[in-house]
N, C-alpha and C positions, 0 to 999 in steps of 0.2 A: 465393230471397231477393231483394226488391225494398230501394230505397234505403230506404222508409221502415221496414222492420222494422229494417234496420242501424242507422238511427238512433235507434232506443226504446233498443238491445243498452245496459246499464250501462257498459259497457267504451267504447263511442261517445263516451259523453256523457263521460265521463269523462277519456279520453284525446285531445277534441275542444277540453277545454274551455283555454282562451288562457292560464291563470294556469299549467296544469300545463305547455303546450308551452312558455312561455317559462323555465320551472322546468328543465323536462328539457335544453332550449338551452345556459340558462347551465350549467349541471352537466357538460354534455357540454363546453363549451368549456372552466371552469376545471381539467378532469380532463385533457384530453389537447392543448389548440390554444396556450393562453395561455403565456408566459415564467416566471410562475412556477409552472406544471403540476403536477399530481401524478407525470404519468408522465415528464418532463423533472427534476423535480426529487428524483425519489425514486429515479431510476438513477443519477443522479448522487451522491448521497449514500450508495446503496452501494457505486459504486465507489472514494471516499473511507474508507469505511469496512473492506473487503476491503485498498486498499493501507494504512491504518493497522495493522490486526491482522497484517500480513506484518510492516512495520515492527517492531509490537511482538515476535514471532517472533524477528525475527534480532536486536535490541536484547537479549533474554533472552539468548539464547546468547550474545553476547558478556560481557554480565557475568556467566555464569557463568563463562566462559573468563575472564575480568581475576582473578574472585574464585580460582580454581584458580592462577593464576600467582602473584597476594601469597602464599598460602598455600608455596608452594615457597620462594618470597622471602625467608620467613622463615630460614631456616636459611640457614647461612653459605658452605656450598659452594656453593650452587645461587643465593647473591647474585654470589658470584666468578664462576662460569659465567657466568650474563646478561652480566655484567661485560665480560669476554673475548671473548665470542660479538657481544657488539653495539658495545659501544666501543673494541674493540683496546686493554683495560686487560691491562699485565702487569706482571709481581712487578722488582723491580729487577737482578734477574740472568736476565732474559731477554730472548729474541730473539723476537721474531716476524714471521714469515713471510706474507704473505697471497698466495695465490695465486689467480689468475682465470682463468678458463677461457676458450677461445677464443668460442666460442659467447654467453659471458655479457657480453662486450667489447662496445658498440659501435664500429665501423666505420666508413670514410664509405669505399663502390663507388664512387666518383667518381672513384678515383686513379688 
């Protein structure tokens, strides 16, 4: 094959011709070179995306977990519990005790 058969080839003329190269240019730079890229812009937006759907994950489970606790909440023992367990509420004839454990204490090593 001599230059001048290559150049009749439809695929020459075509792929030779100034409107398609500078077509394919811009295509190739706004796809991969430029700030707002397809491939800059589109990993980026699924990484936003990936941590959103985690977020919504664990958002779910905690409202099911709050919705499970009102539900206990309701009934009258299990408000006194909470009660006791988290505010050191007690009944007027009693004592309470809290005790801490060595381990759960902070310290200061310094001394």
């Amino acid at each position: 094959m001599n230059w001048k058969s290559i150049r009749e080839k439809r695929w020459f003329r075509i792929g030779s011709n100034i409107y398609v190269l500078v077509s394919l240019v811009f295509v190739i730079w706004m796809l991969f070179f430029d700030t707002n890229s397809w491939w800059f812009t589109h990993r980026e937006l699924n990484a936003e995306i990936e941590k959103l759907q985690m977020q919504k994950k664990h958002l779910t489970r905690e409202i099911a977990k709050d919705k499970k606790a009102l539900r206990a909440l309701q009934k009258k023992r299990e408000l006194e519990r909470f009660a006791r367990e988290e505010y050191y509420y007690k009944k007027d004839n009693e004592e309470i005790f809290i005790i801490e454990y060595e381990d759960s204490l902070k310290t200061d090593t310094n001394d």
